[in-house]
Z-matrix of the N, CA and C atoms (Angstrom, degrees):
N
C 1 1.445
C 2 1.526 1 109.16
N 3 1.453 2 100.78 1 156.75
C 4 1.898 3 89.30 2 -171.79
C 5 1.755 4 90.61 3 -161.01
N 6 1.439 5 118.89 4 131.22
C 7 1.405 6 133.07 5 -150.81
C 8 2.120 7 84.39 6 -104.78
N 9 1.380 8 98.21 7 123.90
C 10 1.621 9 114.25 8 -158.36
C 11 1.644 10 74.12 9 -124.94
N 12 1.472 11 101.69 10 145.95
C 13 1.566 12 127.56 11 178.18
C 14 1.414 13 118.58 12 -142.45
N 15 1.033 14 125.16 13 127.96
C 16 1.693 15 122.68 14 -170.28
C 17 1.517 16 91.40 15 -140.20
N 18 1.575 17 113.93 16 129.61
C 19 1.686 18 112.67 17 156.71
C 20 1.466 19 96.45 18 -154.23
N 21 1.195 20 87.43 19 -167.01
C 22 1.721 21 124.97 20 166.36
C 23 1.151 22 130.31 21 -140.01
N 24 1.500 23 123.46 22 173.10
C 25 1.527 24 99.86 23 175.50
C 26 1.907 25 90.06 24 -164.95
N 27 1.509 26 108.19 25 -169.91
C 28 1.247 27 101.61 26 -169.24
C 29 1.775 28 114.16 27 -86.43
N 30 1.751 29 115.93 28 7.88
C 31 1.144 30 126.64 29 178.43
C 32 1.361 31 114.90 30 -108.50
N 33 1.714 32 120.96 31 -15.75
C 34 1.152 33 125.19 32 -176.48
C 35 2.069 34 110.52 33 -102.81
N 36 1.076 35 92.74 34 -2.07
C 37 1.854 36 100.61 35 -162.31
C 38 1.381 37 94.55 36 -154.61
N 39 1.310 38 109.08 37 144.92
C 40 1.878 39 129.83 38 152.21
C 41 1.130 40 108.30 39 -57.64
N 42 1.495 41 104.51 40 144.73
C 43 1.788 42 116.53 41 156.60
C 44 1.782 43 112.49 42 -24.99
N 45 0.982 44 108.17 43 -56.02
C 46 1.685 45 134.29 44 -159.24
C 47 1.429 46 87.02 45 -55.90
N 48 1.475 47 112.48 46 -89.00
C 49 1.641 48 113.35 47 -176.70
C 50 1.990 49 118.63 48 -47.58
N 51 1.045 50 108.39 49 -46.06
C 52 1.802 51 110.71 50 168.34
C 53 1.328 52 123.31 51 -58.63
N 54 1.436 53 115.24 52 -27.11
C 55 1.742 54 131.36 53 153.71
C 56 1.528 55 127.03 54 -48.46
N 57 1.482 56 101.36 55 -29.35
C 58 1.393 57 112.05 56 -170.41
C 59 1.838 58 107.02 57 -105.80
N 60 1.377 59 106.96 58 -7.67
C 61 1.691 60 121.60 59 157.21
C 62 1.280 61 113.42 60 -120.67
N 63 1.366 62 113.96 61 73.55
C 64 1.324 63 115.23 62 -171.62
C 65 1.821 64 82.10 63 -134.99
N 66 1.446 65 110.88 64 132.10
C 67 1.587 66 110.07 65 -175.03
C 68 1.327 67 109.68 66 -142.62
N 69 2.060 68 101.03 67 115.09
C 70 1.548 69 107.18 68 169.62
C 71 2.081 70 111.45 69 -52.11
N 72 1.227 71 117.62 70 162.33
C 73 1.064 72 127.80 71 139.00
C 74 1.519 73 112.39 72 -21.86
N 75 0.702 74 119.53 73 -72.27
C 76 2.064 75 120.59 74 -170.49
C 77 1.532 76 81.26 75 -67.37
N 78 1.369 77 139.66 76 -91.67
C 79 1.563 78 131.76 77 -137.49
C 80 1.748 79 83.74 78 -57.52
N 81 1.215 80 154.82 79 -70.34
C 82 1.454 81 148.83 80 -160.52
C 83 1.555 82 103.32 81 -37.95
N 84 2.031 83 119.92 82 -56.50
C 85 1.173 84 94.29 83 163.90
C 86 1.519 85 138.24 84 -75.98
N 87 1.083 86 128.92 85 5.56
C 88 1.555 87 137.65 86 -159.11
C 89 2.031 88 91.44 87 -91.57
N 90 1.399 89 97.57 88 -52.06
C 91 1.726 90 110.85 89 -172.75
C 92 2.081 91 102.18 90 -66.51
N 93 1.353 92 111.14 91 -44.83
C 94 1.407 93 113.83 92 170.16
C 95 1.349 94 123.10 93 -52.19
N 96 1.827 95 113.19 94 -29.07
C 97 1.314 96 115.88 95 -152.61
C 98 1.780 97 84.75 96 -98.81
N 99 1.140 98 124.57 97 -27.34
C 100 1.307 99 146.62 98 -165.47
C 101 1.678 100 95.04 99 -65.72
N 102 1.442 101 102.66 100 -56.51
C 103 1.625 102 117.21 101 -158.76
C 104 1.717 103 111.00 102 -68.64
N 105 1.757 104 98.78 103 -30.50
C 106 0.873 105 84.07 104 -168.58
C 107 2.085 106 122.77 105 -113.87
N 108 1.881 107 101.02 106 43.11
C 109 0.905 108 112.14 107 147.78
C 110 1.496 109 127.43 108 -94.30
N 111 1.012 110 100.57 109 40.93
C 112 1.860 111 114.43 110 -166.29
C 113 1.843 112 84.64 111 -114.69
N 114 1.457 113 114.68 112 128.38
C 115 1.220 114 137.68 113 -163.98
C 116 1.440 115 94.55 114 -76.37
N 117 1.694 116 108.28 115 -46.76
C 118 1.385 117 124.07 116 -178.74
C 119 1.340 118 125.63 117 -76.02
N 120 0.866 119 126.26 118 -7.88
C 121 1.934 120 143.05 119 160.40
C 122 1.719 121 109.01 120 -77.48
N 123 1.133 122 109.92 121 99.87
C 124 1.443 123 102.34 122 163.98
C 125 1.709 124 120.25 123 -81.75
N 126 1.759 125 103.51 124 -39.08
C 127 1.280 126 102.52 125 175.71
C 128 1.815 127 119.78 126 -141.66
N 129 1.007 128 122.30 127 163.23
C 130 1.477 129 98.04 128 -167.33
C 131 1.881 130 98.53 129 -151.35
N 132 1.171 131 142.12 130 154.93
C 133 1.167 132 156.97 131 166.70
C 134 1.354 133 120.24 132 -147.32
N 135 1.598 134 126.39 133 124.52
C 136 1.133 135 150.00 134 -142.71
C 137 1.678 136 95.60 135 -135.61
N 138 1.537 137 114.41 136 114.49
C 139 1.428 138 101.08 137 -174.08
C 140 1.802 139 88.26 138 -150.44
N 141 1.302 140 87.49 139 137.08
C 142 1.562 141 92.74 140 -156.60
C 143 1.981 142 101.71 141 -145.04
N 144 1.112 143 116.44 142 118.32
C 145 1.595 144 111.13 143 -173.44
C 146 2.133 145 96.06 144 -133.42
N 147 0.756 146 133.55 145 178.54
C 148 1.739 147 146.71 146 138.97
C 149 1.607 148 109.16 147 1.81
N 150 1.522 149 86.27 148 -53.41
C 151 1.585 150 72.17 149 -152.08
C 152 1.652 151 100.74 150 -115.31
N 153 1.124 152 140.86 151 -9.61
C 154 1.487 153 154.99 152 162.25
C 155 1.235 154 125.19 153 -132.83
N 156 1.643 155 117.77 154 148.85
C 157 1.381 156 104.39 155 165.88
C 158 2.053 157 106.66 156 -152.00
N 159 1.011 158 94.53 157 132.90
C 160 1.515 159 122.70 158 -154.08
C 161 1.207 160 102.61 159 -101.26
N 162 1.427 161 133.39 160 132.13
C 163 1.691 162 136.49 161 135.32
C 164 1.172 163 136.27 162 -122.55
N 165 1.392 164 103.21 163 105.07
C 166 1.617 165 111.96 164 -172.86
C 167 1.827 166 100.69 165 -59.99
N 168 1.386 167 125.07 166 156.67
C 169 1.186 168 143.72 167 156.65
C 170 1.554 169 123.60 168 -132.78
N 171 1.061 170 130.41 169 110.73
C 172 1.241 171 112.50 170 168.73
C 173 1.801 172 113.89 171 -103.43
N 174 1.021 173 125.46 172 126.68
C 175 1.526 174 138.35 173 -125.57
C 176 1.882 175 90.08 174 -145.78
N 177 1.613 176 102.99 175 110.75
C 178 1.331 177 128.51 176 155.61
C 179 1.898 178 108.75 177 -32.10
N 180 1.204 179 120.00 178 -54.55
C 181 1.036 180 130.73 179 -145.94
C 182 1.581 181 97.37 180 -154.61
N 183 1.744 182 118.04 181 108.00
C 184 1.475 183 120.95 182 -171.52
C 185 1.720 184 111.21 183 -91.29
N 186 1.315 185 97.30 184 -18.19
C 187 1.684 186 79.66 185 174.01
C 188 1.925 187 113.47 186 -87.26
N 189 1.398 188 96.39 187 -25.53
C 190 1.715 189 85.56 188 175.03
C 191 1.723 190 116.56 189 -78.37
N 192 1.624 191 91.44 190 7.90
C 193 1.630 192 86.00 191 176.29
C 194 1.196 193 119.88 192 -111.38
N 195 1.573 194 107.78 193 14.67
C 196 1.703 195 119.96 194 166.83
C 197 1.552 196 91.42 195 -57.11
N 198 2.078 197 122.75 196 -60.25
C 199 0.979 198 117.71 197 -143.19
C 200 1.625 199 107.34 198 -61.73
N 201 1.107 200 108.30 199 -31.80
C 202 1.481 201 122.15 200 -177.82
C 203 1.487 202 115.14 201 -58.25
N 204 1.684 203 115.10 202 -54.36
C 205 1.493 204 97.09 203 156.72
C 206 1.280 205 134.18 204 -76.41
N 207 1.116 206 128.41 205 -5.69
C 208 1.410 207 131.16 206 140.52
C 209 1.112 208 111.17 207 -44.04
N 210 1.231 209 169.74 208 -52.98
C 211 1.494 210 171.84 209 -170.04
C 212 1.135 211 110.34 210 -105.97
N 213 1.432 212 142.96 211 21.17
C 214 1.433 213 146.21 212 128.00
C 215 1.462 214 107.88 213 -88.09
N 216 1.153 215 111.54 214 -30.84
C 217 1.792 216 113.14 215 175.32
C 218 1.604 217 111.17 216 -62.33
N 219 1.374 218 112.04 217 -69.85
C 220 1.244 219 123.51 218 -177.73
C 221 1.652 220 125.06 219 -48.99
N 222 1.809 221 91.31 220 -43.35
C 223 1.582 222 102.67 221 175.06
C 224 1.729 223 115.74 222 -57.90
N 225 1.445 224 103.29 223 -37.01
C 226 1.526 225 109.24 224 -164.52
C 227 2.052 226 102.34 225 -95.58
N 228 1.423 227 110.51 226 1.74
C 229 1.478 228 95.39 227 166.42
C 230 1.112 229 110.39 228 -130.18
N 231 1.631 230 121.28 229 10.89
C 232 1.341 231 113.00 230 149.94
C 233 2.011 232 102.77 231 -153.49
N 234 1.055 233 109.56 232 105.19
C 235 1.554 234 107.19 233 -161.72
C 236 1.645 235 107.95 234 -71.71
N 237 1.645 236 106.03 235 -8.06
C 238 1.543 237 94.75 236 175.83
C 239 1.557 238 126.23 237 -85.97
N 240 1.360 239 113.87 238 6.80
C 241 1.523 240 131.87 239 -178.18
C 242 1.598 241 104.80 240 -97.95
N 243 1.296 242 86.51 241 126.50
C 244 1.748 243 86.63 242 165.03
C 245 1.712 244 106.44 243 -127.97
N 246 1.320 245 96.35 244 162.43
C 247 1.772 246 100.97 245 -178.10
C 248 1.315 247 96.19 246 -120.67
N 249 1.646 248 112.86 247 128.67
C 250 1.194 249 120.94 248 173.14
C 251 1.376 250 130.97 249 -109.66
């Protein structure tokens, strides 16, 4: 198992891009409930305020969980793309 971290914050990204990972309560659970039909996710935390927003993963298997943040990336800066 191996604890995978992906964010942003207001020193690493523009307003513009941090706007587009910005997550109500409902979209945080909708993306959690999402994440965690992934066989390869054992555990996951989504923490998201103004000025950053962070998701811990801790991931069975770290290279099949590139694909996985790949498809939290894509989903959350353009939600009409899916990767199949």
């Amino acid at each position: 198992m191996q604890l995978i971290v992906l964010g942003l914050n207001h020193k690493t990204a523009p307003v513009e891009i941090r706007e587009r990972f910005n997550f109500s309560q409902d979209r945080t659970v909708r993306v959690l409930r999402r994440l965690r039909n992934n066989d390869n996710l054992n555990e996951a935390v989504l923490l998201s305020t103004c000025n950053r927003t962070e998701l811990y993963m801790v991931l069975e298997d770290p290279a099949a969980g590139l694909l996985c943040c790949a498809i939290w990336q894509v989903n959350n800066i353009n939600p009409t793309i899916s990767i199949i």
